[in-house]
DRENBA-203958 format. One record per residue (C-alpha): x, y, z. Coordinates in pm, whole numbers, plus 50000, padded with zeros to 5 digits. Example, Ala and Ser with C-alpha at 12.3 -4.5 7.8 and 13.67 -1.06 7.14 Angstrom:
<nodes>
512304955050780;513674989450714;
</nodes>
This chain:
<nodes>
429621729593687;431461752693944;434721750794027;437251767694243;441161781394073;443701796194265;445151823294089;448701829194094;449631865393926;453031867194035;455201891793922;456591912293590;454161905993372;452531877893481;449181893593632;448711910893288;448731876593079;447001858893414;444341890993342;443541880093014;443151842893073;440571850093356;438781870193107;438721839392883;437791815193128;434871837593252;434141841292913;433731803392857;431791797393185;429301821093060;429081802992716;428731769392858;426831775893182;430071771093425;430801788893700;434651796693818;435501815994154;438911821094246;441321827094529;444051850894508;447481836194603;451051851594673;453891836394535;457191842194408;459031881894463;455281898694558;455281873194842;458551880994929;457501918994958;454381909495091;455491884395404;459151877195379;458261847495263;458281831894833;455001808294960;453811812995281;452311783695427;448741799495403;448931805495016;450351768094960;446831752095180;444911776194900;446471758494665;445661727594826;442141732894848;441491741594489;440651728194204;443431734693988;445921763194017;446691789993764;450261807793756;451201837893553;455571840593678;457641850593923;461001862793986;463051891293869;466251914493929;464471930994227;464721899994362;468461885994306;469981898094638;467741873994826;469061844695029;468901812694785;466061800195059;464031825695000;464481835094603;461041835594420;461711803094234;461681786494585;458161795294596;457931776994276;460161745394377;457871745594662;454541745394527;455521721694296;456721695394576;454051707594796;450861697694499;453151667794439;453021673894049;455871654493944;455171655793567;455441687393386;453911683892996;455031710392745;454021706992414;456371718192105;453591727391826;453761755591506;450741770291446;450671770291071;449831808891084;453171811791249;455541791791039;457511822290939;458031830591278;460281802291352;463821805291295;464391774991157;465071771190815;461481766190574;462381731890475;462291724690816;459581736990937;457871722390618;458161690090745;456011697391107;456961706291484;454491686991689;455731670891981;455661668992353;458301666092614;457081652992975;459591663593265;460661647493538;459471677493812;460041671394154;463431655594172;467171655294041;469451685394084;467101711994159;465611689594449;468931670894562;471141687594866;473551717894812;475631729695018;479171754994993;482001745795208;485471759495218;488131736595116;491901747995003;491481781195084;488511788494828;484541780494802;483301747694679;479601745694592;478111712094587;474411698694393;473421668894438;471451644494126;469631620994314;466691596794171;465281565694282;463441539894048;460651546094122;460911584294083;461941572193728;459371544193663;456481567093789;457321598793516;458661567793257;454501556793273;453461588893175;455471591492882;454731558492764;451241568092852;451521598192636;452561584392382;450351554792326;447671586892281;449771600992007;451861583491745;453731554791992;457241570091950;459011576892310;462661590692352;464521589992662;467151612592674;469731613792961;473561613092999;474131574393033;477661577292902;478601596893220;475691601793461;475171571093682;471451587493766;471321587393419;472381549293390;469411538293634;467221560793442;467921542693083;467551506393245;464291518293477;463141528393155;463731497892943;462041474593215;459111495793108;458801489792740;458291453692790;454791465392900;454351488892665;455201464492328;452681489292085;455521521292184;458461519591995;460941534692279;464551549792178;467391567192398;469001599492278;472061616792490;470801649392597;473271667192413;472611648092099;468951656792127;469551696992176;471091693991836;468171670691688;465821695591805;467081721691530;468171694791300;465221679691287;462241679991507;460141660591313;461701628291409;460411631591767;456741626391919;457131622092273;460531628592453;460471620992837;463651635893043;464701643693397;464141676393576;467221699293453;467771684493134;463351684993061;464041727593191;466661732192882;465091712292613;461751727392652;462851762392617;464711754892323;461621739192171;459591763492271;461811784192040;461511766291723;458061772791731;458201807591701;457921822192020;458171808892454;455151835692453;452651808192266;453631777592482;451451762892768;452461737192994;450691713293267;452141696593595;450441669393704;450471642393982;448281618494108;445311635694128;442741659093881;444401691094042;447011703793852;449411737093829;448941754893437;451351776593364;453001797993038;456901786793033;458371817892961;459601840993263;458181872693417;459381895893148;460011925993392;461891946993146;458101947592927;455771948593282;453231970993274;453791982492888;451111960592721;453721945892523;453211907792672;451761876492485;449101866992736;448171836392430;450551806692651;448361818192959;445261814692788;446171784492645;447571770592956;443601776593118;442551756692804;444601727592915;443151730393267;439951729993139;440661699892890;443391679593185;441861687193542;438141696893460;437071671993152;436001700792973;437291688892592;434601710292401;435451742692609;439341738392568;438731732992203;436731764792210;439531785692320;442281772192095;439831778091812;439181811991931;443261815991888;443501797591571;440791820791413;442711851991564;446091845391367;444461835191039;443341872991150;446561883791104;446961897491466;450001895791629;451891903191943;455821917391919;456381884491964;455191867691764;454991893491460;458541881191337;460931904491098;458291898590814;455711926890946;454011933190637;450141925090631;450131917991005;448531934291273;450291944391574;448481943991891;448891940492227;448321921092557;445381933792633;443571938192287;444811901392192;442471886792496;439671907792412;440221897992055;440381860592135;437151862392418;435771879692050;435921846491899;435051824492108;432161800491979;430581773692143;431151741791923;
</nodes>
């Protein structure tokens, strides 16, 4: 099977942990008799530097034409004096839009080999992080009009929460979808008790459950469920959540689990190609020093493979190759925690060849 990824390194560190997952993917299309070309696109500050521009036209239809898109990061200081039009997370924003991917996936999971990592209490742990919050993407706050006026003699700034029902009802299906694949528990968490986007959301989303009677659906105030989340994450399987509220909750859950550096995530629309992407940032403070967890990269290529390509077996083949590489003992700086005894510290680049290593075809 051949099939063409655009390639988005990006900036900071993202074309070393991008690097490594292209190693693993050419790695798997050589096991299983694949073949994967890809096309180089510009986004985020090297675009800026490049063409004046986050995402050029040009580098969006590349996009377009692929078969699913892999992104590294973008952004950083070198970057903060730029015109809010043309900051490298507009790129972003506008890829996002552009590929219509209005459903971002990120799942919450401990690796048992990294238990100690978290900094949640044992107990806690003990009792299992596995669960998966699906964002709302391409709407709300970060997509509703802004503007700063004067008024009074001093600046006002002005963002605007916008959502329509079916906005709501379209990401509401894929949690309920989600989680009739995994244990039927959905939470909807929004700020009914002062947002009215939030009041549409809670009713949109209790139209749905009537057609969804096997998925036991519950609503959870956003700020509650930032505190559950440490309490205890346990209770939760599938949480679904609008755009700014799914950006927060993530990274906290990304968190508990030890590290943002071992987290993938997928955005998805209506069609097999989708954006994979690590959720952590671009790191720039550790570019360049082989100090970067390229493992949420690789990961993230495993759920292309497994969401946009129908490749189950190879996906599984990578995460196993990870799995056996931390009952290994190795560990990024990340991920190596303040117990350091008996592990082995490695780096970005010696953690992909170490996973590629042990990579077996099931």
């Amino acid at each position: 099977m051949e099939k063409k990824i655009a390639v988005i390194r990006g900036d900071g560190i993202g074309p070393e942990i991008v690097g490594e997952a292209i190693g693993v993917l050419d790695a798997v299309a050589e096991l299983y008799g694949h073949k994967f070309t890809y096309d180089e696109v510009d986004m985020g500050g090297c675009a800026i530097d490049k063409w004046g521009d986050p995402l050029p036209q040009e580098m969006l239809d590349k996009c377009l034409q692929s078969d699913s898109v892999l992104l590294g990061a973008v952004g950083g200081p070198k970057w903060n004096s730029v015109p809010g039009d043309k900051r490298p997370e507009k790129g972003l924003l506008r890829l996002r839009a552009g590929m219509g991917v209005y459903s971002n996936n990120r799942p919450a999971k401990i690796w048992p080999q990294l238990a100690d990592a978290s900094p949640l209490r044992p107990e806690i742990v003990e009792k299992g992080i596995d669960f998966i919050i699906v964002r709302e993407l391409i709407g709300g706050i970060y997509f509703g009009d802004r503007k700063t006026v004067e008024e009074n003699g001093e600046q006002k700034a002005i963002d605007t929460l916008t959502y329509t029902e079916s906005e709501i009802r379209r990401i509401g299906r894929i949690g309920f979808e989600t989680a009739r694949k995994r244990n039927k528990r959905l939470c909807s968490v929004e700020k009914s008790n002062v947002l009215d986007s939030s009041r549409l959301w809670k009713k949109v989303m209790h139209e749905l459950a009537a057609e969804y009677p096997d998925v036991e659906l519950s609503d959870m105030l956003v700020d509650n469920c930032a505190m559950q989340i440490v309490k205890d994450p346990a209770q939760f399987d599938v949480i679904v959540t609008e755009n700014m509220f799914g950006d927060i909750l993530s990274d906290e859950a990304s968190m508990i689990t030890g590290s943002i550096g071992m987290i993938p995530s997928s955005s998805l629309g209506d069609s097999s190609c989708g954006l994979y992407e690590p959720i952590h940032g671009s790191a720039p403070d550790i570019a360049g020093k082989d100090l970067s967890n390229p493992t949420g990269t690789i990961l993230a290529a495993a759920m292309m493979l497994r969401y946009s390509f129908d490749m189950a077996a190879e996906a599984d083949c990578i995460e196993n190759a990870v799995s056996a590489v931390l009952d290994e003992g190795y560990r990024t700086a990340d991920i190596i925690g303040s117990q350091a005894a008996g592990f082995k510290k490695t780096g970005c680049r010696e953690m992909g060849a170490l996973i590629r290593a042990h990579l077996t075809k099931g």
